[in-house]
C-alpha positions in Angstrom: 112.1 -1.6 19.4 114.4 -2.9 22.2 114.4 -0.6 25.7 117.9 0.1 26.8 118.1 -0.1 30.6 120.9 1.4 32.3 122.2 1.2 36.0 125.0 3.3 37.8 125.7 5.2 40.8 128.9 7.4 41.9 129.9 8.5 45.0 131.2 11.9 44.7 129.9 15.1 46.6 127.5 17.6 45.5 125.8 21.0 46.1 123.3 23.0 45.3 120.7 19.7 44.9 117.4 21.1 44.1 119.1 23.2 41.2 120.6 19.6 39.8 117.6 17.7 40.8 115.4 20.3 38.0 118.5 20.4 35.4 118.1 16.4 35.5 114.6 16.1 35.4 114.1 18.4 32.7 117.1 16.4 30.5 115.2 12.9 30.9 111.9 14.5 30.0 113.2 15.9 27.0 114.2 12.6 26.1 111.2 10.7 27.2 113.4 8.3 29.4 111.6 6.8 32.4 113.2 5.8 35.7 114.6 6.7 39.4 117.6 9.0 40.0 118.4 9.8 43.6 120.5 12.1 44.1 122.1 13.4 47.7 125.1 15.2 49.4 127.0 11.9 48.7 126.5 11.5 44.9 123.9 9.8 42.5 122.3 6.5 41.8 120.1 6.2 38.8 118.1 3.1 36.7 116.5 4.6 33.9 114.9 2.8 30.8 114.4 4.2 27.4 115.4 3.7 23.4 119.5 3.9 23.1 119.5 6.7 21.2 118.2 8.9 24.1 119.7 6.9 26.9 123.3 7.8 25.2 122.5 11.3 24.5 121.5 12.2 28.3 125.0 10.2 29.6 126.5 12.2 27.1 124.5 15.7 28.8 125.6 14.5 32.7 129.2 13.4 31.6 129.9 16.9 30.3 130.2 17.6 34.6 133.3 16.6 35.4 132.6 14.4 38.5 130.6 12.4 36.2 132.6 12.1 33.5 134.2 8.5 34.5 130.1 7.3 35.8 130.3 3.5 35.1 126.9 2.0 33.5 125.5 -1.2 33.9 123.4 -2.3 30.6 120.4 -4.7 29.9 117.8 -4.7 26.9 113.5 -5.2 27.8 111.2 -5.6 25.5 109.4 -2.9 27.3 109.3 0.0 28.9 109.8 -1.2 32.9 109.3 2.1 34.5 105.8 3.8 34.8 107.1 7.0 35.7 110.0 9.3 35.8 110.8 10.6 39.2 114.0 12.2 40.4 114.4 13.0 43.9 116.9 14.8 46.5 117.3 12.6 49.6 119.4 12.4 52.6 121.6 9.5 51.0 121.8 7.6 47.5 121.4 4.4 49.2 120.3 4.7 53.4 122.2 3.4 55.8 122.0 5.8 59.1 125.5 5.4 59.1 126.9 9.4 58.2 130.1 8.8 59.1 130.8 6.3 56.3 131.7 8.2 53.4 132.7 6.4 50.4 133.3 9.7 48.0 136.3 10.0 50.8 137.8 6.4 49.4 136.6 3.3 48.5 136.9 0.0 50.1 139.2 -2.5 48.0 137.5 -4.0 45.1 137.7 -7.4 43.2 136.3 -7.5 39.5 133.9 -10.4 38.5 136.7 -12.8 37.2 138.8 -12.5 39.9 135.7 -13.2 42.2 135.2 -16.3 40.3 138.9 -17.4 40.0 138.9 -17.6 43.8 135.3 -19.6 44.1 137.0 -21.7 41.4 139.5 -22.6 43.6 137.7 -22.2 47.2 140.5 -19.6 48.0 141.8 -16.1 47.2 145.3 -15.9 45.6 146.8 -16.2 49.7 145.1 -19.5 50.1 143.0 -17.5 52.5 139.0 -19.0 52.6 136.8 -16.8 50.4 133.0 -16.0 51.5 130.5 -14.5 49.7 128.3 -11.8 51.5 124.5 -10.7 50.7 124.2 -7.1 51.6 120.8 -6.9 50.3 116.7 -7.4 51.7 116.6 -11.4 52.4 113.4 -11.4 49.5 115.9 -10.3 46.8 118.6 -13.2 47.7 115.2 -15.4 48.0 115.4 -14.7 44.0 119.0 -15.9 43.3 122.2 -15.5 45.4 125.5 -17.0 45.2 126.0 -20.4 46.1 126.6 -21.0 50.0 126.6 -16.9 50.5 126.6 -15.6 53.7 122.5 -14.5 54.2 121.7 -12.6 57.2 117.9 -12.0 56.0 118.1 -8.3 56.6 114.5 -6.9 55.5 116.1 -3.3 54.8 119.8 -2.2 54.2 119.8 0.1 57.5 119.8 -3.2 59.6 122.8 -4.4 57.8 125.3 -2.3 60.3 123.6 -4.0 63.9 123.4 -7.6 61.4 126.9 -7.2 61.4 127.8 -6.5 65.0 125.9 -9.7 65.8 127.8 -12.2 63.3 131.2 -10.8 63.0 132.9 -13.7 64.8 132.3 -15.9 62.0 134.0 -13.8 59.3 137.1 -13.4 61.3 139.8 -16.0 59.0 138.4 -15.6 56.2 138.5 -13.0 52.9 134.6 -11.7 52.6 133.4 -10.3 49.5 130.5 -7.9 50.0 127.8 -8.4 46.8 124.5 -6.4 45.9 122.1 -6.1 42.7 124.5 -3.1 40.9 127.5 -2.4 43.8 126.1 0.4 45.5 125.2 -1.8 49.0 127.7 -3.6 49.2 130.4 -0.5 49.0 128.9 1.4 51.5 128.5 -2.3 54.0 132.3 -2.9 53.1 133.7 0.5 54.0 131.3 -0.4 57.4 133.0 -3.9 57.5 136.6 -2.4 57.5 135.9 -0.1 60.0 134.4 -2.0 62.1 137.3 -4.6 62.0 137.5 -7.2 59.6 140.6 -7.6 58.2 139.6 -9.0 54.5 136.9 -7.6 53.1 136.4 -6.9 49.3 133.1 -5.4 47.3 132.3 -7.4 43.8 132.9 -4.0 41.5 129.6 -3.4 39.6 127.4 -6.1 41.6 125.2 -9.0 40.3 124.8 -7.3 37.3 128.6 -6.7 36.2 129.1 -10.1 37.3 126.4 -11.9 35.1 127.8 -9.7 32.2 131.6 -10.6 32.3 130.9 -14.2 33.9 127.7 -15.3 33.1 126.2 -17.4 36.1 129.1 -19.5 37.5 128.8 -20.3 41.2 125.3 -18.2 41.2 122.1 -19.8 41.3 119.1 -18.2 40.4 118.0 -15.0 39.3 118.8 -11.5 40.3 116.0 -9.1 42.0 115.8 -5.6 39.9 113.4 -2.9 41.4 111.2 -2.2 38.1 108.6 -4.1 36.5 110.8 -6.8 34.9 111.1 -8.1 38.5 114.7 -10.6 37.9 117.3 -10.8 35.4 118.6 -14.0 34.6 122.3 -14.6 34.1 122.0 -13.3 30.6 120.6 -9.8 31.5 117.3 -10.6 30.3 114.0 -11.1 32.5 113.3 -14.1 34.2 109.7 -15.5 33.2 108.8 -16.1 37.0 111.4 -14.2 39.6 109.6 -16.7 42.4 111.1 -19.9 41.2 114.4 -18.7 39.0 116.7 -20.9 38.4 120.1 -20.6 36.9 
């Protein structure tokens, strides 16, 4: 039987944490699904793994809250189970950054979808005739796997570097339209809110990351594999596991 793997985070705020952390451990367990959720002040981020069936019927159980009721998943099929365990935990935020003031549950940074990304590396431009750049927001061993062609690769080892990586390079994004890209989308939204505020003029986030990306465009302009933190290791452009993540190629 095929393993459903899902993806998906949300910014939105929540409350009274350890009560939600139990209601959502106890609904995966029921359902034998395996996997991570985080969940903090600032929303949720989950990759869980399990047959369809069950994965469907708990999205079903945490879209009957409201604030979750639009939750965008990203979908990919294993063999096997990729998770050993399931673990849910409360933490300070759903992806770190050290950055408190950045809030994206308060408003999101513009957004392009996959095929618009791959309209403007079509044409080396966005629809202004402005330059287009592709910037890795995540750990420089995950773009090692498979990154965008001439992306921008400041070989941050952990995402709460990304803010002072910034600071140091920011003259050479000034000119050009940046578009901020990560494994699912939840990196490169928080570093593009950070990128805005710190003053660059054009900065986008790919909606939905790598992931939505390989769906709706397969792997134009990418090369390699994408990094996944489970025991399938990379995805190729196909959403299914790449044999040997240390030498993927698209």
């Amino acid at each position: 039987m095929q393993t459903l793997n899902i993806a998906a985070y949300k910014f939105v705020s929540l409350d009274e944490l350890a009560e939600r952390q139990e209601a959502v451990r106890q609904e995966l367990a029921q359902h034998g699904i395996k996997g991570t959720v985080l969940l903090a002040e600032e929303g949720i981020n989950l990759f869980l793994a399990g047959p369809a069936d069950r994965i469907h019927a708990f999205l079903s159980w945490l879209r009957r809250d409201t604030r979750f009721a639009d939750l965008e998943v990203k979908e990919s099929w294993s063999s096997a189970q990729p998770f050993r365990k399931l673990r849910v935990l409360v933490k300070r935020e759903i992806i770190r950054m050290d950055h408190p003031a950045i809030q994206p549950a308060a408003g999101r940074a513009p957004a392009v979808d996959a095929a618009t990304l791959k309209r403007w590396l079509d044409a080396g431009h966005d629809d202004t005739g402005q330059p287009v750049v592709t910037l890795d927001t995540r750990n420089a061993f995950e773009a090692d796997v498979g990154t965008f062609k001439n992306a921008i690769d400041w070989r941050i080892s952990k995402f709460t570097e990304f803010p002072q990586a910034l600071l140091a390079h920011q003259e050479e994004l000034q000119g050009k339209t940046v578009v901020s890209f990560c494994t699912g989308g939840i990196r490169c939204e928080k570093a593009a809110i950070f990128m805005r505020e710190a003053g660059v003029a054009n900065v986008y986030q790919l909606d939905g990351g790598i992931l939505k990306y390989f769906e709706e465009t397969g792997h134009a302009h990418y090369e390699g594999a994408c990094f996944v933190f489970d025991e399938r290791r990379a995805l190729d452009p196909a959403l299914k596991p790449q044999v040997d993540a240390g030498t993927a190629n698209a």
